[in-house]
C-alpha positions as CSV (number, residue, x, y, z in Angstrom):
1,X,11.0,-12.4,13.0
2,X,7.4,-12.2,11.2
3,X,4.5,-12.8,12.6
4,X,1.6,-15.2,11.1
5,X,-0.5,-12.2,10.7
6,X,2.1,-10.0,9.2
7,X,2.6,-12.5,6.7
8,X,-1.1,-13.5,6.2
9,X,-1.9,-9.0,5.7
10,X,1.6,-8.8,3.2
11,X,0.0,-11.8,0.9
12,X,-3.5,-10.2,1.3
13,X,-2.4,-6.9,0.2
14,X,-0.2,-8.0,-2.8
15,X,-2.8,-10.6,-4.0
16,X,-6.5,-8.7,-3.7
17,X,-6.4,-5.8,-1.3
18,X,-3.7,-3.6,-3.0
19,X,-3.5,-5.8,-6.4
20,X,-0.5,-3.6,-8.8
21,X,-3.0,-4.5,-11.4
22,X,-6.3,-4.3,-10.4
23,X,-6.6,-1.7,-7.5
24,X,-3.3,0.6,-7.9
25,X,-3.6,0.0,-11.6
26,X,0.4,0.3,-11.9
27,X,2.8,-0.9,-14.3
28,X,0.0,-1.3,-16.7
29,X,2.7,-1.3,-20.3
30,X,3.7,-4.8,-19.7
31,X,0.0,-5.7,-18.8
32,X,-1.6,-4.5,-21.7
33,X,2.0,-5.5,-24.5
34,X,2.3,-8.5,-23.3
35,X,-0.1,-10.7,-21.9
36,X,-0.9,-11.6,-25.7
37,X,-0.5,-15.6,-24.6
38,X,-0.1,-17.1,-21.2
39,X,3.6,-18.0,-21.7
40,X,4.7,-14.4,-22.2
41,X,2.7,-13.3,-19.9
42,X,4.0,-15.7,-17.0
43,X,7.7,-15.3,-17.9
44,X,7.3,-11.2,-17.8
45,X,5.4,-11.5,-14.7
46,X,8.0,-14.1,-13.3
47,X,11.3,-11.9,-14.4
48,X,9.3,-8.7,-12.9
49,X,8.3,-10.5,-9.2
50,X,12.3,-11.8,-9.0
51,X,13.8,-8.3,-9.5
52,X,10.9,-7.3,-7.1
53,X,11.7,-9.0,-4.0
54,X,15.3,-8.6,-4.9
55,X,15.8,-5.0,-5.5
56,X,13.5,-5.3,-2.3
57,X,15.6,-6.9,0.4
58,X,18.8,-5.1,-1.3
59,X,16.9,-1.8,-0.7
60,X,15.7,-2.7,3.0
61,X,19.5,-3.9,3.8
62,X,20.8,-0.4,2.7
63,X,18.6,2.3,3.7
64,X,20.7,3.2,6.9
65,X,23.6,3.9,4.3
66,X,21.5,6.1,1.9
67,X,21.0,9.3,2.0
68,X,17.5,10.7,1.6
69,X,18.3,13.4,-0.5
70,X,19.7,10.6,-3.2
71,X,17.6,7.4,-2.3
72,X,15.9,7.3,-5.4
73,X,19.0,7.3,-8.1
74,X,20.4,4.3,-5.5
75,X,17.2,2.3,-5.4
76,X,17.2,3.2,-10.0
77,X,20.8,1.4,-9.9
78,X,20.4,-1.5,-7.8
79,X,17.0,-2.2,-9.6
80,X,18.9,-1.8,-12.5
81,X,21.9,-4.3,-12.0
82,X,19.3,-6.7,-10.9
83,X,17.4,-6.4,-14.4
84,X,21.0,-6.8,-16.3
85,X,21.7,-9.9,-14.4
86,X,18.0,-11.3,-15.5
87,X,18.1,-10.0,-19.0
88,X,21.6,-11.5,-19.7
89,X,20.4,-15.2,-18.1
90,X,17.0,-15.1,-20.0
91,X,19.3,-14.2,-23.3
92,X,21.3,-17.0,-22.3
93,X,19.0,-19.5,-21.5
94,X,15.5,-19.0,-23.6
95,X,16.9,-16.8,-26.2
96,X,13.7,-17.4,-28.5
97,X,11.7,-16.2,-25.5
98,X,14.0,-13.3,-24.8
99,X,13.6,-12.1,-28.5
100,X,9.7,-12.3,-28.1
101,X,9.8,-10.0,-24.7
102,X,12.5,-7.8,-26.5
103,X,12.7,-4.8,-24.4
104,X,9.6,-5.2,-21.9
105,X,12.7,-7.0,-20.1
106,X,15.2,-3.7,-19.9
107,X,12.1,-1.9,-19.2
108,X,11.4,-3.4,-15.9
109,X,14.1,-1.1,-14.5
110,X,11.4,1.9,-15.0
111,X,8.5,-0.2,-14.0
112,X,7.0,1.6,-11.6
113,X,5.9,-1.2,-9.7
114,X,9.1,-2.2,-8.7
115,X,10.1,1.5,-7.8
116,X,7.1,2.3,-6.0
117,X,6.9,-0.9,-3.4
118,X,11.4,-0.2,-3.1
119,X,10.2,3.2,-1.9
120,X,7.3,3.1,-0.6
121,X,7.6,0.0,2.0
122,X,10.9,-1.5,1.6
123,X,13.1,1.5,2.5
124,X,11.1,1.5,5.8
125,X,11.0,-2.1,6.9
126,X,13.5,-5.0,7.6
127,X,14.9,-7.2,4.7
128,X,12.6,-10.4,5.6
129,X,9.3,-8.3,5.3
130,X,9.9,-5.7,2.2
131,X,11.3,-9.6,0.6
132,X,7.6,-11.2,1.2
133,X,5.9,-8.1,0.5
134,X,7.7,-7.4,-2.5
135,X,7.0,-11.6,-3.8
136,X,3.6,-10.8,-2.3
137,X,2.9,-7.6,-5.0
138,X,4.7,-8.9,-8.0
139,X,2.8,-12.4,-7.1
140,X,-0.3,-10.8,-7.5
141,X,0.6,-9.0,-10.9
142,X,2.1,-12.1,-12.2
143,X,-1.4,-13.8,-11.8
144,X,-3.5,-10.8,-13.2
145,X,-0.8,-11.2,-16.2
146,X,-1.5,-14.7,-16.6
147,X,-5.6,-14.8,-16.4
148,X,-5.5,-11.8,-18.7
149,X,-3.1,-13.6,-21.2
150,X,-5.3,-16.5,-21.0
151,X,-8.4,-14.9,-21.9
152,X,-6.2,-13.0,-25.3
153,X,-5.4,-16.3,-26.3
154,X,-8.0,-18.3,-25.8
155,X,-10.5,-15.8,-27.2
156,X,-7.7,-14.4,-30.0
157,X,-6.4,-18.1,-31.4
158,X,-8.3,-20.5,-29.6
159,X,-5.3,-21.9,-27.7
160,X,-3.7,-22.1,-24.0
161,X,0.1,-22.2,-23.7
162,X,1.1,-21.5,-27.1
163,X,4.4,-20.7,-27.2
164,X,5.5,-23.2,-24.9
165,X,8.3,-24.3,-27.4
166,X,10.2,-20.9,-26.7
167,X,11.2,-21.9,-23.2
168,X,10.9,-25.9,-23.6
169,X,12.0,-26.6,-27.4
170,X,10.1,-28.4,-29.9
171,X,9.4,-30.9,-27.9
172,X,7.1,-28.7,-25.8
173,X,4.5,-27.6,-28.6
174,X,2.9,-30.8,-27.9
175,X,1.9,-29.3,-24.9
176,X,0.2,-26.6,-26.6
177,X,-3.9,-27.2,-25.8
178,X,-5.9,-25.9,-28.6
179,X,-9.1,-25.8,-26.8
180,X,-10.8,-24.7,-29.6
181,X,-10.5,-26.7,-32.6
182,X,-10.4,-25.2,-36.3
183,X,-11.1,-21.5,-34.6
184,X,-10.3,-18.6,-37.1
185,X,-9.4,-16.3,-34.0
186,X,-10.3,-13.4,-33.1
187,X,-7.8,-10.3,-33.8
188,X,-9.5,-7.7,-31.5
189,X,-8.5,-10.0,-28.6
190,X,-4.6,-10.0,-29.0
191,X,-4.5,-6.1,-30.7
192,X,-4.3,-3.5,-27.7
193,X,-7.8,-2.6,-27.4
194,X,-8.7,-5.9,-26.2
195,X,-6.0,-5.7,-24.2
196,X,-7.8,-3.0,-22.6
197,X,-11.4,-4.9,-22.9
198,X,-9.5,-8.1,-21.0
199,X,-8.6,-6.1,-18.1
200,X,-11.8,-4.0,-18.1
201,X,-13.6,-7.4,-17.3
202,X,-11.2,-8.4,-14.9
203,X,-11.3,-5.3,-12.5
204,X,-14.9,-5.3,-13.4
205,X,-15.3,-8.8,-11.9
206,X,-13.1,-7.8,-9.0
207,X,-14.7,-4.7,-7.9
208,X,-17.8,-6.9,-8.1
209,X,-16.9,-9.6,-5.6
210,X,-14.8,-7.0,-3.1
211,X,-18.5,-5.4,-3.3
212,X,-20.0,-8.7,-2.6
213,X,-17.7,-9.7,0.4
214,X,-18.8,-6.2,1.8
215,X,-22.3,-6.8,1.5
216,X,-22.0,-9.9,3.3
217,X,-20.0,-8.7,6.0
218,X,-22.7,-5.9,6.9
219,X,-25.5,-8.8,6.6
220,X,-23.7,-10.8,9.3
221,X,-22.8,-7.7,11.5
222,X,-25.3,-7.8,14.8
223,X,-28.1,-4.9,14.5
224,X,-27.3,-2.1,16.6
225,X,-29.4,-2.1,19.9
């Protein structure tokens, strides 16, 4: 069984202390291709996090059959059936959307996100915590995705959620909020360099509060005798 604690440190670590995105700085191709609009970047960061905690528990269930010697082609294949499974269902289901991701979906098998946490914590812990952990990581890039695919397309076309109609139909563009009226756009912000500007500012600002929370620590800390 998990503990509170154990399940309050895995959420800590996968949402601010060990952020793929912002601290370890991993898997950094789909942060930078995709996160053009919000709804890419949620349904990349969404496919990623499943295949995550899947490829996760699957890899924490096996590793007393594995040998060392050939863990890492094993963990490759079962991250790899699980990325079929969700690239067929996505081209089934939200085949406009599927077009749009193209082959950032495939290339989740080689993300090394998902490789690194299969490795690194799930083929040394039970299912239930490599499962939380993994949610707990791809949770965390998933909401670096979507702040940093908000700020492209809010500062690139004015807009929040465009695309919506690729998952929803035509129904959803109504849905669409153009939060800036008659706005020209900016191209810098959805071209890669302002891909690379977005994300600048975002490990900018959390470097900045981590820094902050450390400061006030020390204040509150009694003065030595």
């Amino acid at each position: 069984m998990m503990t509170l604690q154990e399940f309050r440190t895995l959420f800590s670590n996968g949402l601010s202390k060990q952020n793929t995105g912002l601290v370890q700085l991993l898997g950094l191709c789909p942060l930078l291709a995709i996160s053009t609009t919000v709804v890419n970047a949620l349904s990349l960061g969404l496919a990623t996090m499943l295949v995550m905690a899947a490829s996760s528990g699957a890899v924490s269930s096996v590793r007393h059959f594995v040998p060392h010697e050939i863990r890492i082609p094993v963990f490759v294949l079962i991250i790899a059936a699980l990325v079929t499974v969700i690239d067929l269902l996505m081209n089934a289901f939200v085949h406009p959307l599927y077009l749009v991701l193209g082959i950032f979906i495939p290339l989740i098998t080689t993300n090394c996100i998902v490789l690194a946490r299969a490795d690194a914590f799930a083929s040394k812990n039970r299912p239930l915590h490599s499962v939380v952990d993994a949610f707990a990581m791809g949770l965390g890039l998933t909401l670096v995705l979507v702040v940093l695919g908000a700020m492209r397309e809010l500062a690139g076309q004015g807009t929040l959620l465009s695309g919506l109609d690729l998952v929803f139909g035509e129904g959803a563009k109504q849905f669409v909020l153009h939060v800036l009226p008659d706005y020209q756009g900016f191209l810098l912000a959805i071209l890669p360099p302002g891909a690379f500007i977005a994300l600048g500012l975002l490990i900018a600002a959390h470097n900045w509060q981590k820094a902050r929370a450390e400061r006030r620590v020390h204040a509150a800390a009694p003065m030595p005798a």
